[in-house]
C-alpha positions in Angstrom: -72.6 -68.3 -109.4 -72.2 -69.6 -105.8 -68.8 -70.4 -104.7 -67.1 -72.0 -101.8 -63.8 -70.6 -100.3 -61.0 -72.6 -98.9 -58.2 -70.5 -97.4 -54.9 -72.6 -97.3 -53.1 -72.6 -93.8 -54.4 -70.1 -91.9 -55.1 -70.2 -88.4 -52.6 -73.1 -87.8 -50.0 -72.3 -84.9 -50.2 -68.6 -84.9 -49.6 -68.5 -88.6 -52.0 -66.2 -91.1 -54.3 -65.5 -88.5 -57.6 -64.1 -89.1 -61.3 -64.1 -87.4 -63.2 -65.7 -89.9 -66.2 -64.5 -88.3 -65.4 -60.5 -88.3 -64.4 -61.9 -92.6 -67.8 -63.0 -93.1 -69.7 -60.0 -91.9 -67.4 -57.5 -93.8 -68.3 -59.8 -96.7 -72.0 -59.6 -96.0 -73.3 -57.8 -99.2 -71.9 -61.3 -101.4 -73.9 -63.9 -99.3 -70.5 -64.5 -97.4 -71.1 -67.2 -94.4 -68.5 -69.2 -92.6 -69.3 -72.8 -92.4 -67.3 -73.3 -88.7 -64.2 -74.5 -90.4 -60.9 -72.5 -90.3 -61.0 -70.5 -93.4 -63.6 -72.7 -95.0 -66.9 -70.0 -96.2 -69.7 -70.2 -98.8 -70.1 -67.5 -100.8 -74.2 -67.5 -101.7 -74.2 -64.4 -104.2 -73.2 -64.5 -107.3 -69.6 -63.0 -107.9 -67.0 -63.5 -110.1 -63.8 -65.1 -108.6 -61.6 -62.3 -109.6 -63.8 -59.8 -107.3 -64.1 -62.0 -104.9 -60.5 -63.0 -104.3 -59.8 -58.9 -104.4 -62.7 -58.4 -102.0 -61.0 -60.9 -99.5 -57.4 -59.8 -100.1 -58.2 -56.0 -99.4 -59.3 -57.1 -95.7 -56.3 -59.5 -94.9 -53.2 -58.1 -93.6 -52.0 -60.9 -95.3 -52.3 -62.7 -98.8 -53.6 -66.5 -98.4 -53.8 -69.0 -101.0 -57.4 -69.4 -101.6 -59.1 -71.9 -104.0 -62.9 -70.3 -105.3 -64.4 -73.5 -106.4 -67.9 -73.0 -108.0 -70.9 -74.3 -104.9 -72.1 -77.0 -107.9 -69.1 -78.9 -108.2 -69.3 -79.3 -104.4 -72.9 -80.4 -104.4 -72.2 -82.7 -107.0 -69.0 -84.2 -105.0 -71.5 -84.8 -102.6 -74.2 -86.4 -104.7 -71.9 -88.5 -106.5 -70.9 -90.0 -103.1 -67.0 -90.6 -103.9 -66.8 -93.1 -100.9 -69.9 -95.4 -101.6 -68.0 -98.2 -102.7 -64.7 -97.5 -99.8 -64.6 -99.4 -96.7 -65.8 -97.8 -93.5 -63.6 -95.5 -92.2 -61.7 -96.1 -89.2 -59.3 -95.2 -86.4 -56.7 -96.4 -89.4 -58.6 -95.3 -92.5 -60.1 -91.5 -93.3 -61.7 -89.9 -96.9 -60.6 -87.0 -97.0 -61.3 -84.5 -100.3 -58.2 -82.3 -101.1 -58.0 -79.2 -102.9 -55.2 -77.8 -104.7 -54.3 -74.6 -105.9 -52.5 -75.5 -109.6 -52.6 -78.9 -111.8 -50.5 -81.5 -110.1 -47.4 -81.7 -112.8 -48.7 -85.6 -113.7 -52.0 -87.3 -113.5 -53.4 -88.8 -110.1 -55.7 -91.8 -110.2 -58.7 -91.1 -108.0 -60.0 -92.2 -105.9 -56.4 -93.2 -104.9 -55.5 -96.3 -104.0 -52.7 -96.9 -101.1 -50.7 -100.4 -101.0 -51.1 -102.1 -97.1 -49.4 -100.2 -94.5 -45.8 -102.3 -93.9 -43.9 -102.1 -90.2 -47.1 -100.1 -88.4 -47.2 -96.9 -91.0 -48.6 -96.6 -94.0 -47.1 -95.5 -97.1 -49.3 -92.6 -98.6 -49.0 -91.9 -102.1 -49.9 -88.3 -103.2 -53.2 -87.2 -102.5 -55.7 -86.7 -105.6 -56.3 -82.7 -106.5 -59.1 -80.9 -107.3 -57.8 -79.7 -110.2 -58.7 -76.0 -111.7 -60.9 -75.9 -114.3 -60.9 -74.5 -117.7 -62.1 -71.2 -115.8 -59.4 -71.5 -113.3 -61.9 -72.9 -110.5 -60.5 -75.6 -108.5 -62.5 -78.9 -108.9 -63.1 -81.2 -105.8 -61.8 -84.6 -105.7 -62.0 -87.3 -103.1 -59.6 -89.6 -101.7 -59.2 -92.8 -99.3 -55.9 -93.2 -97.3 -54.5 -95.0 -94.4 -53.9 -93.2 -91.7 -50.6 -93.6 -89.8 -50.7 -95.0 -86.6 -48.7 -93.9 -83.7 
């Protein structure tokens, strides 16, 4: 099946660094084509994960955490419009959609919901996870918070 690839923290202040461009043509023969975010790349072939995690591993000098999550569950994160009932965002409100790399230890609520910022910053609670699925495939979640101001 199509996938989507997140790499977690690479290319952040000299740390894990990698041309995602040079990534995606070695990666050519499984569809492989970064999207223009750091470390972000849909995979259009179908592959399993476990080759595909190898195939990427073999050509970093380096071993990222990656979350594979199957290309439907994005689409349909998309479709279902998570935000269509949040407010607008603004310079003190962002939707963001978070994926993690293992269960959170307890259950989120999500969308979250974040009580009123107090004193000029907000108080964020944890971020909602994509949680993996019963294949091990990360599943997308979305999320409203308050961003802090300065």
């Amino acid at each position: 099946m199509a996938s989507v690839v997140f790499f977690r923290a690479v290319n952040v202040g000299g740390h894990q660094r990698f041309q995602t461009s040079v990534l995606a043509k070695q990666l050519a023969d499984f569809g492989v084509v970064n999207i223009g975010a750091a470390g972000t790349f849909v995979v259009r072939k179908n592959v399993s994960q476990a080759t595909l995690r190898a195939e990427i591993l073999r050509r970093l000098a380096f071993k990222p955490e990656l979350m594979i999550c199957p290309a439907r569950d994005v689409i349909a994160l998309k479709r279902d419009d998570p935000f269509q009932d949040a407010p607008d965002e603004t310079k003190d409100l962002r939707h963001y959609v978070t994926i993690m790399t293992k269960h959170p230890e307890r259950s989120l609520p999500c969308p979250s919901k974040n009580p009123p910022a107090t004193s000029g910053r907000s108080n964020s609670s944890p971020s909602p996870a994509a949680s993996p699925s019963a294949s091990g495939a990360a599943k997308p979640s979305a999320s409203s918070t308050p961003t802090p101001s300065s």
